[in-house]
Each structure stands twice: as structure tokens, then as C-alpha cells.
C-alpha positions as CSV (number, residue, x, y, z in Angstrom):
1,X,-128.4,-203.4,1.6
2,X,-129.9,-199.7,1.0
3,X,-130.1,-199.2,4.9
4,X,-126.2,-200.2,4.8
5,X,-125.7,-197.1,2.7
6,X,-128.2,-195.0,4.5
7,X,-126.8,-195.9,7.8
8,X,-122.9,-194.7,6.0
9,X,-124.3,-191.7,4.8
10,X,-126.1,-191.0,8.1
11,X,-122.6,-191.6,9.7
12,X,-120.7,-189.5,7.2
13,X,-123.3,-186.5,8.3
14,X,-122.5,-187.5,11.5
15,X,-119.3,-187.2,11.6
16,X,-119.0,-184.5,9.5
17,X,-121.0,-182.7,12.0
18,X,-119.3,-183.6,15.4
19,X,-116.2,-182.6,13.2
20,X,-117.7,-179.2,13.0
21,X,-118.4,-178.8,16.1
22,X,-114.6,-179.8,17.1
23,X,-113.3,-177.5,15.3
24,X,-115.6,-174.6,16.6
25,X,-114.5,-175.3,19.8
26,X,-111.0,-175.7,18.6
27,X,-111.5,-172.0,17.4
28,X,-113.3,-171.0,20.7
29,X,-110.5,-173.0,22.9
30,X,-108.2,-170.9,20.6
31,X,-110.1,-167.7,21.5
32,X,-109.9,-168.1,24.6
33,X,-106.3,-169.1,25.3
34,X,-105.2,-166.0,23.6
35,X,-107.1,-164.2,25.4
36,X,-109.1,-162.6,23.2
37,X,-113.6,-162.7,22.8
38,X,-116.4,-160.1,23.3
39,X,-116.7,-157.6,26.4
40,X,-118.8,-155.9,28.6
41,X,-117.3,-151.9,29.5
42,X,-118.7,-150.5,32.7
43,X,-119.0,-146.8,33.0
44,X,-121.2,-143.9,35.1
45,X,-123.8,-142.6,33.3
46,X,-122.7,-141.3,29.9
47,X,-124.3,-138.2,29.6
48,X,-123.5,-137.2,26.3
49,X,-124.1,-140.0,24.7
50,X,-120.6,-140.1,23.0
51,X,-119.1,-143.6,23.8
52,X,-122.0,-145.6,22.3
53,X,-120.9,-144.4,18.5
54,X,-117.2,-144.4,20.0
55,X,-117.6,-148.3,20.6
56,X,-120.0,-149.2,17.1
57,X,-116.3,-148.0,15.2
58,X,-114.2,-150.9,17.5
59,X,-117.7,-153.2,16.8
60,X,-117.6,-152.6,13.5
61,X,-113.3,-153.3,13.3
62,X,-113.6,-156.1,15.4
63,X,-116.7,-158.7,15.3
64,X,-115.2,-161.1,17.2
65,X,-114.5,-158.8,20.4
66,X,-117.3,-157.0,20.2
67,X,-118.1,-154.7,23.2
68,X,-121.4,-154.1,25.5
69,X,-121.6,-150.9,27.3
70,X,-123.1,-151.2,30.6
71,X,-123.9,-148.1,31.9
72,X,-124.3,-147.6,35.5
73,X,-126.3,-144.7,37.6
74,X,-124.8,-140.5,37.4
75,X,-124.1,-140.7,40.9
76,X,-120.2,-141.2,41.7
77,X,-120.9,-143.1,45.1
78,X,-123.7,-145.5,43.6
79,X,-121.6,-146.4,40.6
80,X,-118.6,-147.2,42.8
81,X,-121.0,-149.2,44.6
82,X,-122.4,-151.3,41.6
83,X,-119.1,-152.0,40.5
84,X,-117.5,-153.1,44.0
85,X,-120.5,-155.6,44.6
86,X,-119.5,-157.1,41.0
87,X,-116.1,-157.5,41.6
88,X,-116.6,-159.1,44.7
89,X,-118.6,-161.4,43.6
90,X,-116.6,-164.9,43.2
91,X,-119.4,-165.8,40.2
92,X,-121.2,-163.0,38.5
93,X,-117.7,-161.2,37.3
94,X,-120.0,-158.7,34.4
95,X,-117.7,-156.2,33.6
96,X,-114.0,-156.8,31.9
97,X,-113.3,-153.1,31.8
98,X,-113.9,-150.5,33.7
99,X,-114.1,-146.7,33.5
100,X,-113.2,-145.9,37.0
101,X,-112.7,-142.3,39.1
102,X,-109.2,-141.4,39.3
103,X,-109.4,-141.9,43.1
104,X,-110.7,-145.4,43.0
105,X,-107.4,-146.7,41.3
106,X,-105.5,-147.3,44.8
107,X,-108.5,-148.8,46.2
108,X,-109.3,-151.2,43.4
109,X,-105.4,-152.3,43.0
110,X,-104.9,-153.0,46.7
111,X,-108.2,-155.2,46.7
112,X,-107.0,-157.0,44.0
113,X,-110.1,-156.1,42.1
114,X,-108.2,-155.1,39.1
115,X,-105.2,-156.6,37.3
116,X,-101.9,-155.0,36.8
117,X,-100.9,-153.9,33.0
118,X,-97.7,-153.9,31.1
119,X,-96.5,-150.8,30.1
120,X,-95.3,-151.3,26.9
121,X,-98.3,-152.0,25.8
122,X,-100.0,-148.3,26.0
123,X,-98.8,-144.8,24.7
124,X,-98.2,-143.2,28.1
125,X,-95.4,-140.9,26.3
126,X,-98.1,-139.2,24.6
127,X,-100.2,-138.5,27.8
128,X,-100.3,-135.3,29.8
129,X,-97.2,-136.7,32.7
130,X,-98.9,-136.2,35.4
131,X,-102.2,-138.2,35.0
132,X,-99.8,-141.2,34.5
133,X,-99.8,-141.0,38.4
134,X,-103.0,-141.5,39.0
135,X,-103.3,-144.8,37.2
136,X,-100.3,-146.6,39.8
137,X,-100.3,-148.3,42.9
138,X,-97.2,-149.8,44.6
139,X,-95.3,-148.7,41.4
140,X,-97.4,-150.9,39.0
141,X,-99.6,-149.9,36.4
142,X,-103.0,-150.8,37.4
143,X,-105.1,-148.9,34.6
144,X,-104.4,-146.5,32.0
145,X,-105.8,-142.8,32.0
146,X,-108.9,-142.1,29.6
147,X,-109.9,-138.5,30.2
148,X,-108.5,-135.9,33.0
149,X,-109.6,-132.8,34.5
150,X,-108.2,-130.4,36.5
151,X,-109.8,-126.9,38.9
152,X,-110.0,-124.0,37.2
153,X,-110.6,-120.5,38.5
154,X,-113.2,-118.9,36.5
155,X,-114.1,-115.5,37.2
156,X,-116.2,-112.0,35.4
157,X,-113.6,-110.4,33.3
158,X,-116.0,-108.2,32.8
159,X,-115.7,-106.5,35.9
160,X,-112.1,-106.9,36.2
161,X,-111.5,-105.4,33.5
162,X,-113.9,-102.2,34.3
163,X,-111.8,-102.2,37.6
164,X,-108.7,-102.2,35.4
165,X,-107.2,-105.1,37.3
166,X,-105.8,-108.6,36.3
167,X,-106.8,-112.0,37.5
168,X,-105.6,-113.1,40.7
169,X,-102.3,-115.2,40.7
170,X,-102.2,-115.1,44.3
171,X,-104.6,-116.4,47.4
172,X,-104.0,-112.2,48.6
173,X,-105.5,-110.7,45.1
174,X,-108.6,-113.2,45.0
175,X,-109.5,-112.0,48.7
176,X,-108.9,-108.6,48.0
177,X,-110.6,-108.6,44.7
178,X,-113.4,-110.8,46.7
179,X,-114.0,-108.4,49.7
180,X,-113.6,-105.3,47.7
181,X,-114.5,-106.0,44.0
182,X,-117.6,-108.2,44.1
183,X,-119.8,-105.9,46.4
184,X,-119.5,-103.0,44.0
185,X,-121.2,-105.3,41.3
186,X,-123.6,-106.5,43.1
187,X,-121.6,-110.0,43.3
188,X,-120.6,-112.6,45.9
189,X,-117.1,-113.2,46.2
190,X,-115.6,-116.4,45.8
191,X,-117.0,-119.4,45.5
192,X,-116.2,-123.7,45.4
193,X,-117.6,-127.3,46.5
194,X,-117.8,-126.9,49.5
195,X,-121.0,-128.8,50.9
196,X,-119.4,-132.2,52.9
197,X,-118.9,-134.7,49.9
198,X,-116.4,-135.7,47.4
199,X,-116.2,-132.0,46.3
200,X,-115.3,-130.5,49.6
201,X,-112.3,-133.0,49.9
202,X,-111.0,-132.1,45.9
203,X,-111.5,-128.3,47.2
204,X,-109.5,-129.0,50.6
205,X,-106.5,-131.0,49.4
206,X,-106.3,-128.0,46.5
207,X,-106.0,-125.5,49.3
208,X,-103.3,-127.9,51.1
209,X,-101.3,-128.8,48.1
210,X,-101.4,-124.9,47.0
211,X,-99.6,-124.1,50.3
212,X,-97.1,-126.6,49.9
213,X,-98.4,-129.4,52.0
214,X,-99.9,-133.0,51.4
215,X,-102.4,-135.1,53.4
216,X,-101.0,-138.5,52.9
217,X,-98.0,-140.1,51.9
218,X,-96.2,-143.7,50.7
219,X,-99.7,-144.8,49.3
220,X,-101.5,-144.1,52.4
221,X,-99.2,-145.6,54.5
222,X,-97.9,-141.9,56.5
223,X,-100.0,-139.6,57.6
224,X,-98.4,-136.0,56.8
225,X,-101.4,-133.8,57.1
226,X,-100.2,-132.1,60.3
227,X,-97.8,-129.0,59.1
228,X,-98.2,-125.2,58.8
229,X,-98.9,-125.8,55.1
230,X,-102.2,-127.8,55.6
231,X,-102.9,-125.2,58.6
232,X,-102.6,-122.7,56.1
233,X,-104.7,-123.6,53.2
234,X,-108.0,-124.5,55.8
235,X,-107.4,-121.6,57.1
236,X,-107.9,-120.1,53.3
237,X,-111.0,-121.6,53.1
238,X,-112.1,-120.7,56.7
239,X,-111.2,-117.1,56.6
240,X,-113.1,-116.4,53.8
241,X,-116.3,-117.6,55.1
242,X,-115.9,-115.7,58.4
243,X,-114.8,-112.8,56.9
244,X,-118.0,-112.8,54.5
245,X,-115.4,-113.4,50.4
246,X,-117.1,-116.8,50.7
247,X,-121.0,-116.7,50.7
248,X,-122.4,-119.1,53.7
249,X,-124.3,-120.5,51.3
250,X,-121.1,-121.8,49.1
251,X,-121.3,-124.6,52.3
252,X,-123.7,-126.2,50.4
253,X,-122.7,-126.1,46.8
254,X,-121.9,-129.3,45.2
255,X,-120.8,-128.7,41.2
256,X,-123.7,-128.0,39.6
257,X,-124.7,-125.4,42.5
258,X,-121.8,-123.6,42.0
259,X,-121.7,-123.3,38.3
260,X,-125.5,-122.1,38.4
261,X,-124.7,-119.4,40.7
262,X,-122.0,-118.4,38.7
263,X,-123.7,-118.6,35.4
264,X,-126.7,-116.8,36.7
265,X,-124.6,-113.5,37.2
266,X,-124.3,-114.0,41.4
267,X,-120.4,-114.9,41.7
268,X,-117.3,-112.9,40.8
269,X,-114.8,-116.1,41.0
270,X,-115.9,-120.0,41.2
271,X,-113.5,-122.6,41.7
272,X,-114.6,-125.7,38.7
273,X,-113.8,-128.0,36.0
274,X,-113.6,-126.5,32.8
275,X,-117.5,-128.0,32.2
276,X,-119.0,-124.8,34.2
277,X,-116.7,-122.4,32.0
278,X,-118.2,-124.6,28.7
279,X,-121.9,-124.2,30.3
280,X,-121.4,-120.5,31.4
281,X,-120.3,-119.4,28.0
282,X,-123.0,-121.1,26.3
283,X,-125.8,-119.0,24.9
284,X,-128.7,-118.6,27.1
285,X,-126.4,-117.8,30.4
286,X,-126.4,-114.5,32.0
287,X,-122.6,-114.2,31.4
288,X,-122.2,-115.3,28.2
289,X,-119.0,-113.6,26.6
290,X,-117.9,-112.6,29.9
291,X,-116.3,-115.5,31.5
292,X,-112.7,-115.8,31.7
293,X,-110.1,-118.7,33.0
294,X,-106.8,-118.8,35.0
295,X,-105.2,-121.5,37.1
296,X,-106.1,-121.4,40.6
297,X,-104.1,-119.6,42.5
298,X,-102.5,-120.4,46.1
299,X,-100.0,-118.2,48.5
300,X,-97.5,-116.6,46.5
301,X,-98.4,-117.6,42.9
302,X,-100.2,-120.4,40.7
303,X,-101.8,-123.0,43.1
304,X,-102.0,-126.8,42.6
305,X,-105.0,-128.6,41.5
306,X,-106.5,-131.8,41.7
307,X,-106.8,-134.3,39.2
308,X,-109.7,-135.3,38.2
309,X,-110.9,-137.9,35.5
310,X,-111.2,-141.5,34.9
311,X,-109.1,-144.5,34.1
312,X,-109.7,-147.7,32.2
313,X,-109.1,-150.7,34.2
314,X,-109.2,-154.6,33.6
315,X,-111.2,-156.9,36.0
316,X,-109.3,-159.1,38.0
317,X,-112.1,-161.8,36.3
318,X,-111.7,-160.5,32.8
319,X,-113.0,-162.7,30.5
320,X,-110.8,-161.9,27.8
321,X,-108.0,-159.8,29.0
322,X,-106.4,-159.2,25.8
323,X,-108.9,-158.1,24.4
324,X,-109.7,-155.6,27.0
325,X,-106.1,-154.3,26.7
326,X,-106.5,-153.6,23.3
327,X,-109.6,-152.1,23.5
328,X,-107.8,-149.7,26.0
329,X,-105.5,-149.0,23.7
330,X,-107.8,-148.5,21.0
331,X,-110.1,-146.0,23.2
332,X,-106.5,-144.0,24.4
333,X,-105.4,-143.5,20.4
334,X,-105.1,-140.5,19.5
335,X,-108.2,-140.4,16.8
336,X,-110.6,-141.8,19.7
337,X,-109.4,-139.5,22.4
338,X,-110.2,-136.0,19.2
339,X,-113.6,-137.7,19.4
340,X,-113.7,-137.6,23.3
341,X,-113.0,-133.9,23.6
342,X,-115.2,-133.2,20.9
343,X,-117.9,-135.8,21.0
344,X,-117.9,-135.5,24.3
345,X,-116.9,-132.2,25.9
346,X,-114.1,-134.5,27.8
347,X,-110.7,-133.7,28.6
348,X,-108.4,-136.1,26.5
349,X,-105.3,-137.1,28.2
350,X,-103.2,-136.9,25.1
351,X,-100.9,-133.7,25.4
352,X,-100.4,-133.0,21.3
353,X,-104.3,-132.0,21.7
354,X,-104.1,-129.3,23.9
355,X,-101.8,-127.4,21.1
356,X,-103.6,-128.3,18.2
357,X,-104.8,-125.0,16.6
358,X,-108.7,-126.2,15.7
359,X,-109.1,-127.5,19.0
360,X,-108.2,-124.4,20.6
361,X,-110.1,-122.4,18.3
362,X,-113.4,-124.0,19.5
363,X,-112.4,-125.1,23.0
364,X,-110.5,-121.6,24.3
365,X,-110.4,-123.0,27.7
366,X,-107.4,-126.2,26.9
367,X,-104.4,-124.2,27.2
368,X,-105.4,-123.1,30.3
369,X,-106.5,-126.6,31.4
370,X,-102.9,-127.9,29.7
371,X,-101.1,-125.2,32.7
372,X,-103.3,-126.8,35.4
373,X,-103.1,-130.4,34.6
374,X,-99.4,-130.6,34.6
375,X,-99.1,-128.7,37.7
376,X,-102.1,-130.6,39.0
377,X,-101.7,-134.0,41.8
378,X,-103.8,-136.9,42.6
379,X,-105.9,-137.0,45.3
380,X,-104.4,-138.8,48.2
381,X,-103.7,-142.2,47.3
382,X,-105.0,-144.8,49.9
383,X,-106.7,-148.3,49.5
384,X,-108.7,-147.3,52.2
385,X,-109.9,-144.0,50.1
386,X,-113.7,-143.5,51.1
387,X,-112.7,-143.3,54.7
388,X,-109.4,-140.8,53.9
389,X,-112.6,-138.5,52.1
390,X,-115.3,-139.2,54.8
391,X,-113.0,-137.8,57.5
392,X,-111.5,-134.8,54.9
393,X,-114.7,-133.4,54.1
394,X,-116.1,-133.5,58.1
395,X,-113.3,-132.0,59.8
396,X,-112.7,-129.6,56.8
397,X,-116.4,-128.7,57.1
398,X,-116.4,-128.1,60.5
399,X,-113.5,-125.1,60.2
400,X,-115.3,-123.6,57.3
401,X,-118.6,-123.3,59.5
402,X,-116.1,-122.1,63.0
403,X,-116.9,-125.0,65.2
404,X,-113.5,-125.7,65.0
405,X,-110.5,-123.5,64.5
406,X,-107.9,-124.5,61.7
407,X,-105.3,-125.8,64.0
408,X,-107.5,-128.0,65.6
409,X,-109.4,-129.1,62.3
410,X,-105.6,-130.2,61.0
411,X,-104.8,-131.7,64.8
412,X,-108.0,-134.0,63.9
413,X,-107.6,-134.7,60.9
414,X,-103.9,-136.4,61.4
415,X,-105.8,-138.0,64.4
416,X,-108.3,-140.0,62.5
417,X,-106.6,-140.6,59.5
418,X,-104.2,-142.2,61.6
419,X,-106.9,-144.4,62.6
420,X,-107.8,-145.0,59.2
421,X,-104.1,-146.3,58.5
């Protein structure tokens, strides 16, 4: 009879066992109803290696949602590219969050790529107003802003102040300081982005928004490019390269570029994000000490920038959406988004930051950056956004180099993106 017994023990293991494993999947079924499970965060390139030790704090808080960061190449357009081919993808679906471009927020929404968010669930009180915008489509909340950014006019204050004069507030003082200023030093004028790429089209709608104008309206849906304002701010741009304020060879400036030729002592003002003022006034650059900040300016006073920055989306295919919601939440806090401006040199979209004494004390540039950002718009919003900037950046680079005047350049533009529409 001792086989009897074995063969009850062996069942009691048994069963035991397959008891275990019920309730394990019990738990997982659990897991997985509520929504809640590890991650995978898909980002560009982090190139200051701040959002590894950013995530190890939620890993460490939370074992059972623990998050892989998959990083993806520097370059804007490949990155895009990586993360569209995922999404499409009806069975690979790698990423459950995603740090995405400001402008890619439309595109993603409208493609249903990305799933809308509840409100309630995220501080957007405590953020900067206007970068709120750029994380809507259709009047939903489609993602939830991260960091932001915002043009900045740097310029020598230096030399300004050795020719006793202010910075320029208005489009009329930057030429005249540019044509008249800058050759007595030595200096080019007035440089920006203005080779044909993403840059050119951030540097164009600037110059448009500045003069009171827009490129696109009702999420893409109007084209309202054609007015004397847009005529007015290409023309900007195109006067000063014909009448010699802009270099020629500012046409093929992307960021970096730019911020070189201005940190190497060869530019008198450069239109960038507050990065190139952070890497100018580091030791080691040729103006070091003599780098100063304003808002950019337009017509008749303080101009309009473009947002930049990224927002933190949730994949349509989200494995574990809420779990991805709070890890949002968690990297929008306030305590994680101190650690992003000073971890990582990036602007936080929390607006208690940019008054906080310390943080002013060793970032000088954020009040500055505060005055842009809340004057500042998105780009224009359009699901069909690469086209919008493919067409921007051609016809706007055509009037800067005279093959086209700027009423003919804005006549075009409305003409294709029309087309686009």
C-alpha cells in the first residue's frame, strides 16, 4: 500500500503546484486587467545620460512596473521613423511610452497611433500654459508635456555695451545694430537655422507668428498663410540676406552651425535654444562672460517663438496603460522635472521652476526662457505635419536665396499647402 501513499503525496505536490501556478496567473490576469506591468520608454538619443538614473528611482519604487529605456538614434527624422514603423506594426507594438517632438503630437493622434489621456489624471495647472497646447489634438489630450523650449536671441553684450546701446526689442534695432554694429567688430550680423530642414521651418513660422500672422489653422484643416503678415516676416528673413545683416552662409546652418559660429566670436546676434547660450558661456568658448539673452524680437516689440520640446505619449498598443500613465505622472512631478533641468540641462515644463532662486542662480538664462515660453506657439498643427515642413522650408528657402520674391514665396506656399490639406 506504500505506492497508495506515494501516489497521494505525489498528488498533493501536484496539486499544490498547479495551485501555484493558478494563482500566479490569477495575480498576472490581475495585473493585467488593471492595467498595470513592466514597460518599455522610447526616446531619441539621450545625450546626457540623465533619464537612465531618472528611471533606476521609479525601478527601484516600483518592481513590478519596471521600465526599459529604449533609446533610438540623435537624428529627429530617423527616430520619428523607428517609432512610426513600430506603431504600425499590427504585431511587434515595443514601446508603451513615448518621448515624442512637440510637432509629432497631431500626427500621431490623427493616426491613431497614440491613445487619448484623461486630464485629471496629470498636473497641467502647474505647467508653463502654453505647452499644454502642444500636447492636443481635436480638443483631446493626446500626451502630456515633458520638457519645452523656446528661441532665444542671444547676442555680444559686450559690444553693445561698448556702443552704449540696448538689446534689440524690435526687428528695426536688430537690422540696424546688424548692418552697422557688427562690421565695426569685426562680426557678422545676424544669424539662425536657416539651411532647408526642420530648423528653417521653426525660424520661418517665428518670423510669421512675430508679424502677426499664422500658416495653418483649425488643426490643419485652413490654410491662412496668405496675408501681409506672413509676407512680412519672409520678407525679414529675405532682406537681410540680400542686404548682407544675414551672412550667406547662415543658409546652411543647422543648430549646432549656428551656435559654433557664435561661440567662436564670428556673430553679433544668433537666433537658438537656450542650449547654445549654456554652451557659449561655458569655459573654453571664445565669448565666455560675454553672452547675453533677450526674447526675439519681431516688428514693433517682443516677437513670438516656437515651441519646442517633447511630450510623453501612450501607444495605442500599450501593454500596460496604467502603468504608463503613472509613470507619466511620475516623470512630470515636480522632484523629476528639478532633476531634468539639472540632470539634464532640459527645460522643465513646470512654471514654479523658472522662479526658484537656486535655479536661477545657476541657470541665468530661465527667466528669460519663462518670457518666451509663455508668449511662444506651437508649430502648425497638421496630421499631415512632414509635408506642412517639407513645403515651409523649400519655398521659404527659395526667398532667402532671391529665386523668388516674398510675395510669390507666400502665393506658393498657400498653393501647396493647400494641396497638402
Amino acid at each position: 500500500m506504500r505506492w497508495i501513499h506515494a501516489a497521494g503525496r505525489g498528488l498533493l505536490v501536484l496539486l499544490v503546484i498547479l495551485t501555484g501556478y493558478a494563482a500566479s496567473g490569477a495575480r498576472a490576469d490581475e495585473g493585467a486587467a488593471s492595467g498595470r506591468g513592466p514597460l518599455t520608454l522610447a526616446t531619441a538619443g539621450d545625450l546626457t545620460g540623465y533619464l537612465g538614473p531618472l528611471l533606476e528611482g521609479w525601478n527601484r519604487a516600483h518592481p513590478g512596473e519596471r521600465v526599459t529605456l529604449v533609446e533610438l538614434p540623435d537624428s529627429a527624422d530617423e527616430t520619428r521613423a523607428q517609432m512610426t514603423t513600430d506603431l504600425r506594426d499590427g504585431g511587434r507594438h515595443r514601446f508603451d511610452v513615448l518621448n515624442i517632438d512637440v510637432n509629432w503630437t497631431s500626427e500621431f493622434a490623427a493616426a491613431d497611433w497614440i491613445r487619448p489621456l484623461p486630464r485629471d489624471r496629470f498636473p497641467l495647472g502647474s505647467f508653463l500654459p502654453p505647452v499644454v497646447d502642444t500636447a492636443t489634438y481635436d480638443g483631446r489630450l493626446y500626451a502630456v508635456p515633458y520638457v519645452t523650449n523656446a528661441g532665444l536671441l542671444l547676442y555680444r553684450k559686450d559690444v553693445l555695451a561698448a556702443e552704449g546701446v540696448p538689446p534689440p526689442r524690435t526687428w528695426a534695432e536688430l537690422e540696424r545694430y546688424a548692418e552697422t554694429i557688427a562690421p565695426k567688430h569685426g562680426l557678422d550680423g545676424y544669424a539662425g537655422q536657416f539651411l532647408p530642414y526642420e530648423g528653417l521651418t521653426v525660424n520661418a513660422a517665428e518670423s510669421v507668428y512675430s508679424a502677426g500672422g499664422s500658416i495653418l489653422g483649425d488643426e490643419g484643416e485652413r490654410v491662412t498663410v496668405d496675408s501681409a503678415a506672413a509676407r512680412e516676416g519672409i520678407g525679414f528673413l529675405a532682406r537681410g540676406v540680400r542686404e548682407g545683416w544675414i551672412p550667406k552662409a547662415a543658409l546652411t546652418y543647422k543648430e549646432e552651425e549656428s551656435k559654433q559660429a557664435f561661440q567662436d566670436g564670428r556673430l553679433l546676434f544668433l537666433r537658438n535654444w537656450p542650449y547654445a547660450y549654456v554652451s557659449a558661456s561655458a569655459p573654453g568658448s571664445a565669448v565666455a562672460g560675454k553672452v547675453g539673452a533677450v526674447p526675439l524680437p519681431g516688428p514693433s516689440g517682443p516677437g513670438t517663438s516656437v515651441l519646442g520640446g517633447s511630450n510623453l505619449a501612450v501607444g495605442a498598443h500599450a501593454r500596460h496603460p496604467d502603468s504608463a500613465a503613472r509613470l507619466i505622472a511620475y516623470l512630470t512631478s515636480e522632484r523629476v522635472q528639478r532633476q531634468v533641468l539639472t540632470r539634464g540641462a532640459l527645460p522643465p515644463v513646470r512654471a514654479d521652476l523658472y522662479e526658484d532662486p537656486e535655479l536661477i542662480e545657476a541657470f541665468p538664462y530661465l527667466p528669460t526662457l519663462r518670457e518666451s515660453v509663455l508668449a511662444a506657439a506651437p508649430r502648425p498643427k497638421s496630421p499631415r505635419y512632414d509635408q506642412v515642413s517639407l513645403a515651409v522650408q523649400a519655398v521659404v528657402h527659395d526667398a532667402m536665396t532671391g529665386r523668388q520674391t516674398p510675395e510669390a514665396a507666400v502665393r506658393r506656399l498657400a498653393r501647396e499647402l493647400a494641396a497638402i490639406s
